[in-house]
Structure formats: C-alpha cells, structure tokens
C-alpha positions as CSV (number, residue, x, y, z in Angstrom):
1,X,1.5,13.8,-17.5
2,X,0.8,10.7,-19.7
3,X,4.6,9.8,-18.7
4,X,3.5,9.5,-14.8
5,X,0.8,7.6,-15.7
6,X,2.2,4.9,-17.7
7,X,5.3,4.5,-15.5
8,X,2.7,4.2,-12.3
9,X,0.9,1.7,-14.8
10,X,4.3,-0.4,-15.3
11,X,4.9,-0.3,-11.6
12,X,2.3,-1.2,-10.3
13,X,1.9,-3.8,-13.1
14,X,6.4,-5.5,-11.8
15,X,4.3,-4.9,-8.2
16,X,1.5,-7.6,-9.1
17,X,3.6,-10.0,-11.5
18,X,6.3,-10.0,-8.0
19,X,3.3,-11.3,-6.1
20,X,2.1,-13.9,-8.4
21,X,5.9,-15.1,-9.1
22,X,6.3,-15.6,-5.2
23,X,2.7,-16.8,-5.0
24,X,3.7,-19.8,-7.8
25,X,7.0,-19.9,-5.5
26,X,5.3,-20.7,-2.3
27,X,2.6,-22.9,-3.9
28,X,5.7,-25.2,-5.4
29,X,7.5,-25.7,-2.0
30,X,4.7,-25.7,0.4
31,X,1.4,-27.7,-1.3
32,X,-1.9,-27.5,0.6
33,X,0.4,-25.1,3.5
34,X,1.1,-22.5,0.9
35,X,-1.9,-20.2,1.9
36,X,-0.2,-20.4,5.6
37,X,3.2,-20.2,5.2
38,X,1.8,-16.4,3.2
39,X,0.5,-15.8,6.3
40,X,2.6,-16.3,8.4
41,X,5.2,-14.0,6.4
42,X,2.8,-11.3,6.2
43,X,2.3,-11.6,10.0
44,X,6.4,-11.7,10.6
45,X,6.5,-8.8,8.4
46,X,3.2,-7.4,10.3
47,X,5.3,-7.7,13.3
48,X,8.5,-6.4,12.3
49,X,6.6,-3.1,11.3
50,X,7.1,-3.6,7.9
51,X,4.6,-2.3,6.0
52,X,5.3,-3.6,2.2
53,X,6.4,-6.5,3.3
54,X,3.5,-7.5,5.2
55,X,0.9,-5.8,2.1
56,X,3.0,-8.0,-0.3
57,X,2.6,-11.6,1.4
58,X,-1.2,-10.9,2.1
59,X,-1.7,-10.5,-2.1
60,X,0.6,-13.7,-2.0
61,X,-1.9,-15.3,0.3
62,X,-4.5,-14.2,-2.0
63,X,-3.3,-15.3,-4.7
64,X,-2.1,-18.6,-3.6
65,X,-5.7,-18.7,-2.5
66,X,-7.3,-18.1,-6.0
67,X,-4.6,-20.1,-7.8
68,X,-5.1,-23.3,-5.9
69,X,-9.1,-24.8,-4.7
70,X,-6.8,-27.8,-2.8
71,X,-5.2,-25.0,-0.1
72,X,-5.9,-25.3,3.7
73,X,-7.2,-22.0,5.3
74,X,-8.6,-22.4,8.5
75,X,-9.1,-19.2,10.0
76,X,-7.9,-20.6,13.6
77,X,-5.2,-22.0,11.8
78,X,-4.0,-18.3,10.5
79,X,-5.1,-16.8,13.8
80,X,-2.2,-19.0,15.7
81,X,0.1,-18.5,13.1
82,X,-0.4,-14.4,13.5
83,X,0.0,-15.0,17.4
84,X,3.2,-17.0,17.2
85,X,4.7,-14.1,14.9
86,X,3.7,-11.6,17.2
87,X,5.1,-13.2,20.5
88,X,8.4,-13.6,18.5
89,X,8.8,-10.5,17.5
90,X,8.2,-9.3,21.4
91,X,10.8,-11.8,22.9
C-alpha cells in the first residue's frame, strides 16, 4: 500500500512540475499575453474534447497567473478567445 501511495505522490508531483515548466515556457515567449495564449490552449483542447489537455493548460493559466503580477486577464478578453476556439473546432 505505501508503494501506491508514494508512486501517486511522484506522479502527481512530474504532473505539477510539467505545468510549471510549460507555465515558465509560455511566460518566456508570450510576456503580458501569457495568461491568454493558456487559455486559449485549454479552450482548443476544451474543444477538441480533450480532457487533460484542457485541465493541464488551465493550471498553466494559473500558474502563469500567480507567477507574473504584469499578466493581462481580462475576462472578455478570455471569453472571445474560448468563442474563437469553439467556432474552429465546429467548422
């Protein structure tokens, strides 16, 4: 039992470093966008049905969210940006 436990613990623990690696990642190439370019891959992967995928770039949004106070996020802003991934993923 203490075996399932601590290979949960170590998965879970690759899980969150992934996040906070692609987090640093987007931050880096995208500046004061970085919170919606997260977004708006966790709303192409929201379309796409993907499930992980869109869980993983909304604890990248988070976290580009807690790692940087100079981050735009405008709720309108992410609102469009959820629309535009959804009418793409219909056409």
């Amino acid at each position: 039992m203490l075996r399932v436990l601590t290979d949960w613990i170590e998965k879970r623990r690759e899980i969150r470093l992934r996040w906070q690696r692609d987090a640093r990642t987007v931050l880096q190439s995208h500046g004061r966008h970085a919170y919606y370019e997260a977004q708006r891959r966790a709303s192409r992967a929201r379309a796409l049905h993907d499930r992980a995928g869109f869980w993983h770039w909304a604890k990248v949004a988070a976290e580009v969210a807690r790692l940087s106070p100079d981050v735009e996020m405008d709720v309108k802003t992410v609102q469009a940006i959820a629309d535009e991934e959804l009418d793409r993923s219909r056409q």
